[in-house]
C-alpha positions as CSV (number, residue, x, y, z in Angstrom):
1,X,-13.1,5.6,2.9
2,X,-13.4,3.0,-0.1
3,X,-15.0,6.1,-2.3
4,X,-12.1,9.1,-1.3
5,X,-9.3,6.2,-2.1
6,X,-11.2,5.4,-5.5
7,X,-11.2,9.4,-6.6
8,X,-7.6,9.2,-5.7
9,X,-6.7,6.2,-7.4
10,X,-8.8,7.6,-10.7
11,X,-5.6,10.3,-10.7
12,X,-2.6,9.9,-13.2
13,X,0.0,7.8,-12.1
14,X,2.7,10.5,-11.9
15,X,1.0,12.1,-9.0
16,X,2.8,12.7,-5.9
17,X,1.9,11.6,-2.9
18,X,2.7,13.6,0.5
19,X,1.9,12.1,3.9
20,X,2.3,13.9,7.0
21,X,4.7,11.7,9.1
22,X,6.6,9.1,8.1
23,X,5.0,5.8,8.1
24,X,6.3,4.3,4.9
25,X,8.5,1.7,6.4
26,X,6.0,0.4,9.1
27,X,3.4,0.6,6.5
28,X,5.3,-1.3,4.1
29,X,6.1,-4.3,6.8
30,X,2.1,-4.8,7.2
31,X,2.0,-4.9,3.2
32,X,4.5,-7.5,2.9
33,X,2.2,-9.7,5.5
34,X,-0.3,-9.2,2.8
35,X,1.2,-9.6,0.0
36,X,4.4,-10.8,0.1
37,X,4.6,-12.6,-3.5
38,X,5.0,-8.5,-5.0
39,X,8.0,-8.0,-6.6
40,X,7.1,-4.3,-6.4
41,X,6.7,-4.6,-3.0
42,X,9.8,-6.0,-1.8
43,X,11.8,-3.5,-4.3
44,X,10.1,-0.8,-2.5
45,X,10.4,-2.0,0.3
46,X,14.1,-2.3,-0.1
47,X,14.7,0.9,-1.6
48,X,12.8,2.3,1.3
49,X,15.0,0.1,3.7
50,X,17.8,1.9,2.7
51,X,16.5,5.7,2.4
52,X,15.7,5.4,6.2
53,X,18.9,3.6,7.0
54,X,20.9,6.8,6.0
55,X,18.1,9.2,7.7
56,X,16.5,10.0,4.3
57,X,12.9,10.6,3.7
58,X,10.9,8.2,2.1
59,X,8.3,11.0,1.0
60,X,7.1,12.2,-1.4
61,X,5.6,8.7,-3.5
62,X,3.7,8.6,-6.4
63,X,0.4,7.2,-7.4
64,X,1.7,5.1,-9.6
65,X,4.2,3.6,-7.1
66,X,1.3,3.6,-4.6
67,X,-0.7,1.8,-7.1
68,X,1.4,-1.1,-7.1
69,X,2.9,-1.7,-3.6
70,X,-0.2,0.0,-1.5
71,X,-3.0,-2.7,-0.4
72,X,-5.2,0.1,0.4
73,X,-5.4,1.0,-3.4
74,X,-5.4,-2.5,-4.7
75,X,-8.6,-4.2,-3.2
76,X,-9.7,-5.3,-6.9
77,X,-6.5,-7.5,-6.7
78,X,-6.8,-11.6,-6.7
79,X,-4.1,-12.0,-4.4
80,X,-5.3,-9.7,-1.7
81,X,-8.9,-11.0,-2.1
82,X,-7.3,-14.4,-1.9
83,X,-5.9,-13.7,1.6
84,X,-9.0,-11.5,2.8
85,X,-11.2,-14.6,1.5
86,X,-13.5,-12.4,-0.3
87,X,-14.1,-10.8,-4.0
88,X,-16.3,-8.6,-2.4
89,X,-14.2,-4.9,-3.3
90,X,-15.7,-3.6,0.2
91,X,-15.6,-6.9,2.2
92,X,-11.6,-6.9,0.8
93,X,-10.8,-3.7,1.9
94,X,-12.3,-3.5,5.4
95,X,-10.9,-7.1,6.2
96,X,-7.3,-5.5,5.3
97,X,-7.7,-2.4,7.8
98,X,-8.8,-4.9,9.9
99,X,-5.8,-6.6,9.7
100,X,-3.7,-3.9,9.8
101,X,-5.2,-2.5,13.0
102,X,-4.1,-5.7,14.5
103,X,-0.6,-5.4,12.9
């Protein structure tokens, strides 16, 4: 999974991103459990907010977005290895979808 996301996140920035349901908000609550301190995140995660509030669709994103407010993109990141308690890239990111199949 690590190796597809890498390809991905090896694209330009201004790529979009298209999900098939929308999962942005939920996703974005497990995020800010993660990594709370972003002020990327919680812009996003405001924006988004208020895009569902008035029934609007939070898709498509962009890499670039994705980049900075996705934990599934940013395993090389100090703070996210800091609350996966491991620089390992691998260790980092399977300890995440661990924790966000227990969200």
């Amino acid at each position: 999974m690590m190796t597809s996301l890498s390809q991905i996140r090896a694209l330009p920035d201004q790529t979009r991103i298209w999900c098939a349901h929308e999962y942005t908000l939920n996703n974005l609550k497990f995020a800010l459990t993660v990594d709370g301190n972003n002020l990327d995140l919680q812009t996003r995660w405001a924006q988004t907010q208020q895009l569902r509030d008035r029934g609007e669709a939070t898709i498509p994103s962009s890499l670039g977005v994705e980049k900075q407010t996705n934990p599934f993109l940013r395993w090389d990141q100090s703070a996210l290895q800091q609350i996966t308690k491991s620089h390992d890239p691998i260790q980092t990111f399977a300890r995440l979808r661990g924790m966000k199949d227990r969200f």
